[in-house]
Each structure stands twice: as C-alpha cells, then as structure tokens.
DODREN-737847 format. One record per residue (C-alpha): residue number from 1; residue in three letters; y, z, x. Coordinates in steps of 0.05 Angstrom, whole numbers. Layout:
BEGIN
+-----+-----+--------+--------+--------+
:   k :   r :  north :     up :   east :
+-----+-----+--------+--------+--------+
: NUM : Ala :      Y :      Z :      X :
...
+-----+-----+--------+--------+--------+
***
This chain:
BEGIN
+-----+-----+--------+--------+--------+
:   k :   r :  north :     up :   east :
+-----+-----+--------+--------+--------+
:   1 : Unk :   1035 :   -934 :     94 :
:   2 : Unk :    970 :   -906 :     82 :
:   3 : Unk :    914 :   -904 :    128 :
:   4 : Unk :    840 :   -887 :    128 :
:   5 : Unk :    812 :   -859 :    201 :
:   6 : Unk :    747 :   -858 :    218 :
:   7 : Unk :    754 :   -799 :    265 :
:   8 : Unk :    708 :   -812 :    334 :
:   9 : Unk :    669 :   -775 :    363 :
:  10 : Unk :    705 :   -770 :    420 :
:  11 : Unk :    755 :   -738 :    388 :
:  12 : Unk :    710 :   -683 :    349 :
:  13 : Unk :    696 :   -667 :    424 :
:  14 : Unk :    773 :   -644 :    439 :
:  15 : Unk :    767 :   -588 :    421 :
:  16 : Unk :    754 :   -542 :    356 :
:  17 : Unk :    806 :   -490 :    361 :
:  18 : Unk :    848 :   -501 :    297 :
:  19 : Unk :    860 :   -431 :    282 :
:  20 : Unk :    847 :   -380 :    332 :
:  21 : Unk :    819 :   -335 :    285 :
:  22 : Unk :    772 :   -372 :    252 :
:  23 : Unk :    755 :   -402 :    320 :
:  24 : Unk :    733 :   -347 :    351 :
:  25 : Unk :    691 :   -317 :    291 :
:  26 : Unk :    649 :   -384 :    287 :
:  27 : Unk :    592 :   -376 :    345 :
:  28 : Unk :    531 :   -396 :    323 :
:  29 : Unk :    545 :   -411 :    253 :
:  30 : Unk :    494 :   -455 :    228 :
:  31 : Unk :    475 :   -464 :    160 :
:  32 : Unk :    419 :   -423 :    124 :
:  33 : Unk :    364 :   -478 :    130 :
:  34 : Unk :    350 :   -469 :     56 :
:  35 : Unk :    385 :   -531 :     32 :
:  36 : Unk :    369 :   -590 :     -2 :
:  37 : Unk :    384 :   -662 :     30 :
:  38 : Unk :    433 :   -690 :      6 :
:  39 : Unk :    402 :   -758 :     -6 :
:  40 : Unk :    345 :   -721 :    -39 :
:  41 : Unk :    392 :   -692 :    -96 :
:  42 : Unk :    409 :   -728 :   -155 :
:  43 : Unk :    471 :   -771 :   -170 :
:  44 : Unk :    493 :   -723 :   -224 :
:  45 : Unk :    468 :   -662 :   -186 :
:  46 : Unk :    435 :   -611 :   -213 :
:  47 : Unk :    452 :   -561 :   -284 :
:  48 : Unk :    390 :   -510 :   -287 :
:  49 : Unk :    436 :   -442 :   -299 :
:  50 : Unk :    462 :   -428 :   -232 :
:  51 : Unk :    511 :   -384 :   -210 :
:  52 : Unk :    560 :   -412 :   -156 :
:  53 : Unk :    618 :   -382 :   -116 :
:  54 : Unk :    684 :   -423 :    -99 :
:  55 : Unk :    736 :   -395 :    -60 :
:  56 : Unk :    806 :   -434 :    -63 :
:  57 : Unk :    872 :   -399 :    -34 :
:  58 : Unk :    919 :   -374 :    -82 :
:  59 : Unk :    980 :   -433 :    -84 :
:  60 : Unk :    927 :   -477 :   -127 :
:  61 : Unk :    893 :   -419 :   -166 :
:  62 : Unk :    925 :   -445 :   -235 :
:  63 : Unk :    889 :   -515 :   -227 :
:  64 : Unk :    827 :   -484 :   -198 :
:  65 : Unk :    826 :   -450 :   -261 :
:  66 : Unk :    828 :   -504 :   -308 :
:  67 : Unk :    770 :   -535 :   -267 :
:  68 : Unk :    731 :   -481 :   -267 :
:  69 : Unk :    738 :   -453 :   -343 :
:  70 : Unk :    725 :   -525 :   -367 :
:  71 : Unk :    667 :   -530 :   -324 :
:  72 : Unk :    632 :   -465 :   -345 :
:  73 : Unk :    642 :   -481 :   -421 :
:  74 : Unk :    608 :   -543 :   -417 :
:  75 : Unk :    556 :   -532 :   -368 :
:  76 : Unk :    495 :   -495 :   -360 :
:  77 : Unk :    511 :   -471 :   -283 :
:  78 : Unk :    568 :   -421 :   -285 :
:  79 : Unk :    624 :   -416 :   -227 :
:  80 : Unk :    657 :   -355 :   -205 :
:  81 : Unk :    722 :   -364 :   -174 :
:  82 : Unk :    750 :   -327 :   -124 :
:  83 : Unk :    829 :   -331 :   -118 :
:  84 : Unk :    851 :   -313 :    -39 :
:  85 : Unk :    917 :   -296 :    -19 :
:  86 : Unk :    939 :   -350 :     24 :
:  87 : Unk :    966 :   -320 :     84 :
:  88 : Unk :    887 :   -281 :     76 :
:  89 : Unk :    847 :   -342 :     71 :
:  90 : Unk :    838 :   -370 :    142 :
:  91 : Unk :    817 :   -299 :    165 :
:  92 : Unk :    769 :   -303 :    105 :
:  93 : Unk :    734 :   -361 :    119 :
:  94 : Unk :    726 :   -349 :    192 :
:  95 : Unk :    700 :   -280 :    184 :
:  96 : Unk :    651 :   -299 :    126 :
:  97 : Unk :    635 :   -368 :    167 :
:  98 : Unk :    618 :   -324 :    230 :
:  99 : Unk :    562 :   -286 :    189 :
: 100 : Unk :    536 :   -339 :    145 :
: 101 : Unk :    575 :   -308 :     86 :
: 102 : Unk :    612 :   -369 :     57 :
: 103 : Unk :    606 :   -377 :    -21 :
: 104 : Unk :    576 :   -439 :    -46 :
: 105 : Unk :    637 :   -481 :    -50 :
: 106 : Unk :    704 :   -465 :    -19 :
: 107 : Unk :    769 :   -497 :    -11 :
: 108 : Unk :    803 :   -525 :     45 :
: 109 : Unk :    877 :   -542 :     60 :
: 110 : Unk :    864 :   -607 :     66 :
: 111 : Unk :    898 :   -612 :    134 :
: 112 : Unk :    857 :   -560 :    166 :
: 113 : Unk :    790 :   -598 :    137 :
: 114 : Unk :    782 :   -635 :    197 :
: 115 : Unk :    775 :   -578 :    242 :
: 116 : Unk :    729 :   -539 :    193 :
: 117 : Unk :    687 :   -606 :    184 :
: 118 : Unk :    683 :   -616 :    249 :
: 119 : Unk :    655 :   -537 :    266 :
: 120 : Unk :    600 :   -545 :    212 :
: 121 : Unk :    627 :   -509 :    163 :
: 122 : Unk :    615 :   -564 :    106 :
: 123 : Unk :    546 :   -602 :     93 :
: 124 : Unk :    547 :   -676 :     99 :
: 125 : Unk :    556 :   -703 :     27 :
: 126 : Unk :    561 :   -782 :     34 :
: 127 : Unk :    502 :   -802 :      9 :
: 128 : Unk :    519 :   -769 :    -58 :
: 129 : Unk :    598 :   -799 :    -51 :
: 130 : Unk :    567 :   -870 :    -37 :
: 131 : Unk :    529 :   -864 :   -105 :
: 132 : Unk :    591 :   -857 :   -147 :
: 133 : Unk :    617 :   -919 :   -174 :
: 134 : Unk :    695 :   -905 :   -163 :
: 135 : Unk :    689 :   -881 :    -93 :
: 136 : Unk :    738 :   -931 :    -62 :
: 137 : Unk :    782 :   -898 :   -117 :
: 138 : Unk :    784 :   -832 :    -92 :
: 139 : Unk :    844 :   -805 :    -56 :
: 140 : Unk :    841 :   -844 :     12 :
: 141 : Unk :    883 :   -792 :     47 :
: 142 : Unk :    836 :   -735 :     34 :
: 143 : Unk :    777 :   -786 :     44 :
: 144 : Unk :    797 :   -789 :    110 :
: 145 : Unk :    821 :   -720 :    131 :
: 146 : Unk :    749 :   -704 :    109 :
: 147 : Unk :    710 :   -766 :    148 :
: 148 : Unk :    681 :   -767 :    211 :
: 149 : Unk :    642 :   -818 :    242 :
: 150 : Unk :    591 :   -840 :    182 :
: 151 : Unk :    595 :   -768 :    154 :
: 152 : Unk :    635 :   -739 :     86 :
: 153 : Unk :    647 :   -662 :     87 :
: 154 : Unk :    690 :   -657 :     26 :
: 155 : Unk :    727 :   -685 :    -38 :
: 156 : Unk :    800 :   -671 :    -67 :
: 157 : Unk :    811 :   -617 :    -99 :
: 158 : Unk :    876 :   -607 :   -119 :
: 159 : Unk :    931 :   -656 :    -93 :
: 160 : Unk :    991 :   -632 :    -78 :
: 161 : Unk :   1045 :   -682 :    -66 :
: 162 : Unk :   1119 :   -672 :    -45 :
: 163 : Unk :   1172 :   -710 :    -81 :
: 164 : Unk :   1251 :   -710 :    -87 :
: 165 : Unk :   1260 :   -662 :   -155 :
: 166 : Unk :   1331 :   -649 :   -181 :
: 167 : Unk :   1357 :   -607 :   -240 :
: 168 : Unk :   1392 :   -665 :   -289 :
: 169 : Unk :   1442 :   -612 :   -314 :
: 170 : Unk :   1476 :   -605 :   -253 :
: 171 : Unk :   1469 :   -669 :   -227 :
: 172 : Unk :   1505 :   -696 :   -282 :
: 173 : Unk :   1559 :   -646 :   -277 :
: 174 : Unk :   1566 :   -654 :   -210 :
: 175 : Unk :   1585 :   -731 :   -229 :
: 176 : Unk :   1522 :   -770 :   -208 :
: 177 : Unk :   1476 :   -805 :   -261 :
: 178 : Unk :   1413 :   -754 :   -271 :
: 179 : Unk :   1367 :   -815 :   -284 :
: 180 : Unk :   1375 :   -843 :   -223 :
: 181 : Unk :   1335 :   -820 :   -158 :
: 182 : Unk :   1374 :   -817 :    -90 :
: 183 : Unk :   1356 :   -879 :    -49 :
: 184 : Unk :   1364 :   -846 :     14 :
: 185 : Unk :   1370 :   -797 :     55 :
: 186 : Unk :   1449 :   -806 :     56 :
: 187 : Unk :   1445 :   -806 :    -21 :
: 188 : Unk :   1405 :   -737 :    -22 :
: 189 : Unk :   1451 :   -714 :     19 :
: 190 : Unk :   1516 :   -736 :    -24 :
: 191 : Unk :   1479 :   -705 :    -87 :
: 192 : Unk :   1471 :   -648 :    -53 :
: 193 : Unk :   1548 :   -630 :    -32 :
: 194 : Unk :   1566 :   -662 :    -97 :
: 195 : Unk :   1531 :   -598 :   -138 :
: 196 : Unk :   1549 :   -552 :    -89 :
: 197 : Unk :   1625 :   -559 :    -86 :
: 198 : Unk :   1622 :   -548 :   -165 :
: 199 : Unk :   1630 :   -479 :   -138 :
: 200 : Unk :   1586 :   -450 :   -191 :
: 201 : Unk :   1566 :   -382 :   -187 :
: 202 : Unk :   1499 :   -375 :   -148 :
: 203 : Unk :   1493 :   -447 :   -154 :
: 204 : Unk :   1465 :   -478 :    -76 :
: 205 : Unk :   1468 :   -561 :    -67 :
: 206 : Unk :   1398 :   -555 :    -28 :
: 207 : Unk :   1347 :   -511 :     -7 :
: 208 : Unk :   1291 :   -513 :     51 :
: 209 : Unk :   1245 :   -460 :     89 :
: 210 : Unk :   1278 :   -468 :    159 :
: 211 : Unk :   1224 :   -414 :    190 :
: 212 : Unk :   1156 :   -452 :    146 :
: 213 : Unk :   1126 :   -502 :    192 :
: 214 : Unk :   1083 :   -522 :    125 :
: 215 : Unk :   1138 :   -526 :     81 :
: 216 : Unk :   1186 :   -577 :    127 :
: 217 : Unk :   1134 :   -623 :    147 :
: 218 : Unk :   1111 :   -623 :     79 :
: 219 : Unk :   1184 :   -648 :     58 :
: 220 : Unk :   1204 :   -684 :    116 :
: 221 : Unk :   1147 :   -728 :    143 :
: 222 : Unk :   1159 :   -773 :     78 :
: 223 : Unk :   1221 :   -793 :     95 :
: 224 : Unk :   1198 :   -817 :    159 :
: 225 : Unk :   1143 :   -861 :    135 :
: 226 : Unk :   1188 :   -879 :     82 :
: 227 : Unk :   1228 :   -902 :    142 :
: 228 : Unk :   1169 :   -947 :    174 :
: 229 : Unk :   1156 :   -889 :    228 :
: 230 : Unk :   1094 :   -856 :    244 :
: 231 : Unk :   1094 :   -784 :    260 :
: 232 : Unk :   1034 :   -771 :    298 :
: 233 : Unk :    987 :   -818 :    342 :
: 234 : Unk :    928 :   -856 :    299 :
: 235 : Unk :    878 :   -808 :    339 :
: 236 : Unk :    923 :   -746 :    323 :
: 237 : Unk :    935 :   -725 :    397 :
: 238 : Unk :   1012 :   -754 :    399 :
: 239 : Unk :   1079 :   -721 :    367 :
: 240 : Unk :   1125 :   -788 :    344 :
: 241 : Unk :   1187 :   -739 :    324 :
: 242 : Unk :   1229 :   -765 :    366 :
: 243 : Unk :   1246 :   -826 :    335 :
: 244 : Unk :   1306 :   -859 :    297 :
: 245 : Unk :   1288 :   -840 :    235 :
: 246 : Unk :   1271 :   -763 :    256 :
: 247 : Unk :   1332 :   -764 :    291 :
: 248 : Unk :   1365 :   -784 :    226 :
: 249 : Unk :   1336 :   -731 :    184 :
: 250 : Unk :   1348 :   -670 :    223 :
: 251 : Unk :   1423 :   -697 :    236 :
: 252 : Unk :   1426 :   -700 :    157 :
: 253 : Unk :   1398 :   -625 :    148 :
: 254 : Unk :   1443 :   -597 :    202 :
: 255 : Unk :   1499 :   -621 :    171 :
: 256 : Unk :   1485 :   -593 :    107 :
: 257 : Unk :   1471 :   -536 :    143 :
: 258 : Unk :   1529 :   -525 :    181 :
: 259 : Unk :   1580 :   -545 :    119 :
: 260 : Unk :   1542 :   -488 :     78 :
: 261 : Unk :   1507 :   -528 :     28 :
: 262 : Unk :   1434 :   -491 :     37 :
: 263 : Unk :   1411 :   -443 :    -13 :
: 264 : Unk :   1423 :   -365 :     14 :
: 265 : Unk :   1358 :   -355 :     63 :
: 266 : Unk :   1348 :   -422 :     77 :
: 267 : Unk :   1353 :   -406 :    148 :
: 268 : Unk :   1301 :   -355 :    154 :
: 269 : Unk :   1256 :   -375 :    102 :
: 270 : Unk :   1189 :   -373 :    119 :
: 271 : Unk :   1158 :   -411 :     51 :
: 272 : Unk :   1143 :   -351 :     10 :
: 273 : Unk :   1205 :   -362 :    -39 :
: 274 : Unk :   1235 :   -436 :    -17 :
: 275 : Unk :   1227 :   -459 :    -88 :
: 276 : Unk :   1242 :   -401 :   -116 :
: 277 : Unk :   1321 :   -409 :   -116 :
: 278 : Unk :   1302 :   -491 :   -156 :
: 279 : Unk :   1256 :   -446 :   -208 :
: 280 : Unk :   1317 :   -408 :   -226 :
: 281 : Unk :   1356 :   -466 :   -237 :
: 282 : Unk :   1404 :   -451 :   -181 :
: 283 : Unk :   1392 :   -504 :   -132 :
: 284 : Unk :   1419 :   -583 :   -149 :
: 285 : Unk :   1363 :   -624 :   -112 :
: 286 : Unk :   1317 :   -609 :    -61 :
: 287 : Unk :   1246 :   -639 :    -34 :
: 288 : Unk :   1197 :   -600 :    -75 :
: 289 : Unk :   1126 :   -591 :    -91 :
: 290 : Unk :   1100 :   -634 :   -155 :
: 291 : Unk :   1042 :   -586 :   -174 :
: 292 : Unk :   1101 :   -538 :   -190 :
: 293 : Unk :   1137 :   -592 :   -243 :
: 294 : Unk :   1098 :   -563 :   -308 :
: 295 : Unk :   1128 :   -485 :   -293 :
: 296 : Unk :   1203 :   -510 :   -295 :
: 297 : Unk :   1250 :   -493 :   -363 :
: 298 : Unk :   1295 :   -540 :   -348 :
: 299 : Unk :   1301 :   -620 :   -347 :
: 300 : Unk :   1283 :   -640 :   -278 :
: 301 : Unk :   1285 :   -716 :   -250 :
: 302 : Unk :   1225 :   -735 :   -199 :
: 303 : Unk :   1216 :   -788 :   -148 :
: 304 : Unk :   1189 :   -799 :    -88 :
: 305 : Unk :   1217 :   -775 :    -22 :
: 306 : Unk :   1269 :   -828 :      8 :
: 307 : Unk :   1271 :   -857 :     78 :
: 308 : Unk :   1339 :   -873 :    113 :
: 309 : Unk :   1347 :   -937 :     92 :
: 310 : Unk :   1313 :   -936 :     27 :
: 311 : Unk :   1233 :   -943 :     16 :
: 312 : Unk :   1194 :   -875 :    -19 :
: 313 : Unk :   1139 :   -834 :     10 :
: 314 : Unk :   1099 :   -771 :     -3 :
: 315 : Unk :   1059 :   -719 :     38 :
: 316 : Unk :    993 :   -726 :      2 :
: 317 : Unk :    971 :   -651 :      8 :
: 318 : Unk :    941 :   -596 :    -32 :
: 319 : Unk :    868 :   -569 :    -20 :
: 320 : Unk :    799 :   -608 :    -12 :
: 321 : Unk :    729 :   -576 :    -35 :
: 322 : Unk :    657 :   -585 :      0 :
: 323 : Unk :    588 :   -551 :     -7 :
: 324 : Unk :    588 :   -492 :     52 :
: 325 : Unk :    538 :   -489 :    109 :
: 326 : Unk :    507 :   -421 :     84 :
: 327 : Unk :    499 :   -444 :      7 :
: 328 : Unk :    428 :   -463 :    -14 :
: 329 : Unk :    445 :   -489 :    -82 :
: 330 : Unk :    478 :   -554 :    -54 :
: 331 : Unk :    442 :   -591 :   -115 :
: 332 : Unk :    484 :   -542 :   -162 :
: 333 : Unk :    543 :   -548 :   -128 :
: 334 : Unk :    546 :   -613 :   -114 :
: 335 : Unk :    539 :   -624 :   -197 :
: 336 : Unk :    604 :   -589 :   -207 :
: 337 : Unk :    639 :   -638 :   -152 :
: 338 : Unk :    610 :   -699 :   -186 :
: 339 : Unk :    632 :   -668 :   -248 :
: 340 : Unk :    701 :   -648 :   -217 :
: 341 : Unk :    716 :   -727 :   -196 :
: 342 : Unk :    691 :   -748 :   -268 :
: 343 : Unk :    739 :   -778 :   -321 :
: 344 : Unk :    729 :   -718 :   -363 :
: 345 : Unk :    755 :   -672 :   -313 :
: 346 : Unk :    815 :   -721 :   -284 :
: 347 : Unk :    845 :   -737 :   -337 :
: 348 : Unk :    819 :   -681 :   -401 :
: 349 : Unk :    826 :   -627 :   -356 :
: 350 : Unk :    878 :   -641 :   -289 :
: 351 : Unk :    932 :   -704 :   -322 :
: 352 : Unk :    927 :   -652 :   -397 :
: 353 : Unk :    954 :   -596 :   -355 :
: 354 : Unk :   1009 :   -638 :   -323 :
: 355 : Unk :    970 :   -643 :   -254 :
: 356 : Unk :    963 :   -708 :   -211 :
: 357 : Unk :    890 :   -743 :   -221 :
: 358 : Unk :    851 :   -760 :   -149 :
: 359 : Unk :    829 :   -824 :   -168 :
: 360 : Unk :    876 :   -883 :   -171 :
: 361 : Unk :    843 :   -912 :   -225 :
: 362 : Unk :    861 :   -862 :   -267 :
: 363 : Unk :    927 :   -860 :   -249 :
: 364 : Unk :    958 :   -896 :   -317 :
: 365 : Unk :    926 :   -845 :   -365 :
: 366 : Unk :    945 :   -825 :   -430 :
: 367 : Unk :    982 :   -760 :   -409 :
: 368 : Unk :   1016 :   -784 :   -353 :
: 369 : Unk :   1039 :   -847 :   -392 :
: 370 : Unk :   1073 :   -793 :   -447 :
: 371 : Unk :   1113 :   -764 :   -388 :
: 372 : Unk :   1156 :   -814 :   -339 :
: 373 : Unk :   1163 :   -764 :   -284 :
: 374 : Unk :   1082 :   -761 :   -280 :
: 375 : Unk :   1092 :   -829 :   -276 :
: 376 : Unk :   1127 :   -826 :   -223 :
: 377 : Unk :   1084 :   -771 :   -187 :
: 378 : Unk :   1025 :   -818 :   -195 :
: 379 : Unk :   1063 :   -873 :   -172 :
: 380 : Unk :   1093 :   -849 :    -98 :
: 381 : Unk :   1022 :   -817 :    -94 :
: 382 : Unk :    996 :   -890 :    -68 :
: 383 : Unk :   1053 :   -893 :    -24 :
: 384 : Unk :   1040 :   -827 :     21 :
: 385 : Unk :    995 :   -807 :     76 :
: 386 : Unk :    969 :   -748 :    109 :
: 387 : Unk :    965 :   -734 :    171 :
: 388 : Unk :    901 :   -724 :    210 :
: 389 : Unk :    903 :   -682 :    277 :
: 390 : Unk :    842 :   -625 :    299 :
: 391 : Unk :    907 :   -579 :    323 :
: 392 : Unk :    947 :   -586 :    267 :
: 393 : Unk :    951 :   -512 :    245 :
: 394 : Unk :    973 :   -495 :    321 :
: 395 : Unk :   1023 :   -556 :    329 :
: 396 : Unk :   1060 :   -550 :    266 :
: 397 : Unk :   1034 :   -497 :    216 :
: 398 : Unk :   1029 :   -436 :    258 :
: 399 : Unk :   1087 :   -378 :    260 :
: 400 : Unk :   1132 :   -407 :    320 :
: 401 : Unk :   1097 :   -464 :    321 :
: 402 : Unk :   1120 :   -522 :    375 :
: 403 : Unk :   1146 :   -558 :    309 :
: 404 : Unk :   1187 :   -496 :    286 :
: 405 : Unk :   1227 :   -491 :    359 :
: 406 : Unk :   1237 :   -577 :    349 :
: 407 : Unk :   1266 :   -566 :    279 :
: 408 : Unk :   1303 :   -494 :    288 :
: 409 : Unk :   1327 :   -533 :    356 :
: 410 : Unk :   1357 :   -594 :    323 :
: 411 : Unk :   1385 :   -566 :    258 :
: 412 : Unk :   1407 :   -487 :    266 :
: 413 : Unk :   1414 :   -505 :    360 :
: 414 : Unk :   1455 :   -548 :    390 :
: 415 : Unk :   1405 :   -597 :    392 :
: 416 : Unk :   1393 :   -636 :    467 :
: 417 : Unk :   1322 :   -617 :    473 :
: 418 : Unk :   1281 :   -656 :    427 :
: 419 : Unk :   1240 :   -694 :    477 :
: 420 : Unk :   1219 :   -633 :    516 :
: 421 : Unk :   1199 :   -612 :    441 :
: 422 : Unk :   1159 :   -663 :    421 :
: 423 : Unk :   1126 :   -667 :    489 :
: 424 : Unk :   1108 :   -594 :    473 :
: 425 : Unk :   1082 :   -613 :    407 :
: 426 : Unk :   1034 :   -663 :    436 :
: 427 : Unk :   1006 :   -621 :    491 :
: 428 : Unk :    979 :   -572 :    432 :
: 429 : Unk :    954 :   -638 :    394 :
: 430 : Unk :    920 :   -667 :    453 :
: 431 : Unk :    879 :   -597 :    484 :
+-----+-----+--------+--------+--------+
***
C-alpha cells in the first residue's frame, strides 16, 4: 500500500496556501544567504561547539527530548530545544518564517511538510541523504511527503503511527480472547459493544474525537487502505471518500454512535482529550496513537488498524525535521540529523524508550524484539501510508474543515450527502 511520489512541479505551482496564517506571513522569505552547500558539507556534518535551535510542537516533546539530551551529552555542538504548544506552532513558524527568524532546525507535521517545502522554508538536503548508506531504508512515507522533484527538504523525526490498542482486562471480561486483534472492522465493532454492555461504571466500548479532523483521519484512513482503497488522488488534488469501504466505516461508527457505545464527549471532541478516557483505563478498544503505548499502566494489546474485510494498515504520521532557510550553521545541523538517523540514536535512544525506529532496517532490534506489541508497531509500520496533498491542513485538518461536515454528516446526520461532501473536499485539494 505504500507509495513514494515524486511531487511535480506542476503541482508545487497549485498553489501554496496550506495554512492561511502562515501563508500570508511568508512574502519574501528567502534564506539568509550565509549557508553552506549542501554538497560542500561533510557526510557526518560538522561538531566544532555550536549552538543550535530546534523547534518541535508539543505532542512529540518527550521523544524530542531523548534526541536531544543524548545528542548534547555526546557531542561537542549543543541543541536547545524549544517545546511549542501545538495549537501555537503554525502561527509560530509563519510569523518567525516571515522575518527570517526560524531556529536552526524545526519540526514539521509531516503532512504539512509539503507545503512548507514547497514555500522555501527548508534547505535542499539530498546530496547529504544520498551519502548515507541506508537511505532506501528510511521511512518512505516521510521520504516522500518531504520530496519534490530531485529535491529533499527533511528527514523523520518522530513517527507517529495509529494502530488498533485495547485494554486486555476488559476485553477478556467482556468474553473475547485479549490476545487476539479484531480482524475487521465488524470485529472492532463487536469488541466494542461487547465491553460496553458490561455496564461497568464509567467504563465506554469506544472512543473517537468526532469534532478533530486530525484525529479521525488519523484512525480512519487505515482502514481504508487496509480495505484496498485510496483516499486521495496520486497528485493529492482528489477526495476518494466516497467509496465502499468509507461508506463502510462511517456506517460502523454511526452505529456505535447511535446505540451509545462512544466514550462521554465523543461527539464534540475536538482531539485535546480523545485518548484521555483509554489512559484511564475506561475505554475497551479504540484506534489510538502508538507513541502513547509506553505511558499506559495497564496491559494493552496492539495491532494494526483493520480494513472491512480483513488486511491491516497504519497512518504513518508524527513530525519530520529539516535545516531552516534563515539558519547559517546547516553544517552543524545537518550533523545532528545524520546523527539522529544513526543506529545509535534509532535504536539506543528511540526503540530503548519504547518509540518506533525510522529505518526499516532497524526494525527487528533488540528492544523491540523484548516487547511483542513493538513488534507489532514496527510491523504494520511497513504496511501504512501517508497521504501527500499541498491543502491538506484546509481539506481535512482545519476547524470545520470540508472533512469534518463529511464525517459529522455521515455519523452524528442523517447521512445522504456524502458526494456533495467529498466534491467539497476536492475543490479545497485541487485550488
């Protein structure tokens, strides 16, 4: 299911209006002109006592972290991090992009790379990613979100997939096996009445974020590939969320839904707690974020997200990281990304502390082998995708966003309007 897109040039000229905001604080924001080339800058960079600045958003600060603590106690260039409140960061970037303010390195969600990348905001680094010997190893799905033409702007960061997470406890009470992952999205489903007609107290079968555009595509787009659907045109200009398999999934979620089953707030969630109810323990089973597994108390089972009819996928998310426009220490920063894809910091660092690696070939490492549900995490990781599309944040991640009326429409409406919808959808994707 995975595909790498060499993004045209034609379509960097649709348009570069991602976010509004940061859209319209971007005029005339070239870089510095201080900068090294990047083929002129050795493979390993350069460690002469720097000081660099990296901004990441807030959801990933405890992996940016590790990165960045094991990086300054080992190197002679020192990194300070700068931890942004997520609903701030966009606004952050743009202003600071605007005035030639952006720190050294800075963090992307990796679907709204392709619109910074293609505004400038990232020097060209594929020379240096050509150099390293496991580059066909590296995450293809933020490879590509960060590729256009011959050009690389960036390099995982922090992935962040979405997989099918269940608490074993009440799984098992609820009278299904808790070592065995729902095959589809029937099963789910099934689980999901099962633990909440247990009638515990505060106990909900599922939970979502019905009013997060992020958090539903996030948790729903698997299940679609998963089905052998697509959900957006190869060139990232067409909505495809009006087909069988979509059709199928929002039917399933209304029906949960309407029979009750959906954690208190569901319905007007707007992503700032949807996990919280699963953290607590209260929820049986619900599509959930796999950065979050090593905070849970309890026993929780992990797979990937199921299609209709069987099949596994994962939204390959979380943040990517490239050298700004405005920094002029792109040798220095460019040896903490080298460092940052290195075996030392994959697998010591990211798979020690429970995290997903970004190269496949480091997938089977010795932490992840200790713990099956890493395992698995690592596993449906080479069985996801992410979507590539310049108006993403508009189309789908936006407050009222065209993909918030399709869903709100289908599952909490009466439904009857989901090809007016999705024709909305594309008309944002294709300006």
């Amino acid at each position: 299911m995975m595909k790498t897109i060499r993004r045209s040039a034609v379509a960097r000229a649709a348009g570069f209006a991602a976010a509004g905001l940061l859209a319209a604080s971007l005029a005339g924001c070239a870089g510095s002109g201080g900068q090294t080339a990047a083929a002129e800058i050795p493979a390993e960079g350069v460690d002469d006592g720097s000081t660099l600045t990296l901004w990441t958003r807030a959801p990933i600060e405890a992996q940016a972290k590790l990165l960045v603590e094991a990086y300054n106690d080992s190197h002679e260039n020192q990194v300070e991090l700068t931890v942004v409140p997520n609903d701030d960061y966009v606004a952050k970037v743009g202003a600071a992009a605007g005035s030639g303010g952006l720190p050294d390195l800075f963090a992307a969600d990796v679907v709204y790379v392709p619109n910074w990348a293609e505004q400038g905001l990232f020097q060209d680094i594929a020379p240096l990613v050509d150099q390293l010997d496991y580059a066909d190893e590296i995450n293809p799905g933020h490879m590509s979100a960060s590729t256009i033409d011959d050009a690389e702007y960036s390099l995982p960061f922090v992935l962040d997939l979405s997989v099918m997470m269940w608490n074993k406890d009440l799984v098992e009470q609820a009278g299904f096996d808790p070592e065995k992952a729902p095959e589809s999205i029937a099963e789910f489903a099934e689980i999901a009445r099962g633990v909440d007609e247990l009638g515990l107290d505060g106990v909900s079968g599922t939970a979502t974020g019905l009013n997060c555009g992020g958090c539903l595509l996030f948790t729903w787009f698997p299940s679609i590939w998963a089905s052998g659907e697509e959900v957006l045109s190869e060139d990232g200009t067409e909505a495809m969320l009006d087909g069988d398999a979509a059709q199928e999934i929002y039917a399933t979620w209304k029906g949960l839904a309407d029979d009750g089953v959906l954690a208190p707030g569901s319905e007007d969630e707007t992503g700032a707690t949807w996990v919280a109810g699963f953290q607590e323990g209260k929820v049986g089973i619900m599509p959930y974020p796999a950065t979050l597994l090593p905070s849970l108390s309890f026993d929780a089972g992990v797979a990937g997200l199921p299609g209709v009819d069987g099949g596994a996928s994962t939204f390959v998310g979380g943040d990517s990281i490239g050298i700004s426009k405005d920094s002029d220490l792109s040798g220095q920063a460019w040896n903490f990304l080298s460092w940052m894809m290195s075996e030392e910091a994959q697998v010591d660092v990211l798979a020690q502390g429970g995290n997903a690696v970004s190269r496949g070939d480091l997938a089977d490492n010795e932490y992840a082998s200790a713990d099956p549900r890493l395992v698995a995490i690592n596993e449906v990781a080479a069985q996801g995708d992410t979507p590539v599309a310049t108006h993403f944040q508009e189309a789908f991640n936006a407050a009222g966003s065209p993909w918030l009326t399709l869903v709100r429409n289908e599952v909490l409406g009466d439904g009857g309007t989901l090809e007016e919808d999705n024709a909305a959808l594309t008309e944002i994707l294709s300006q």
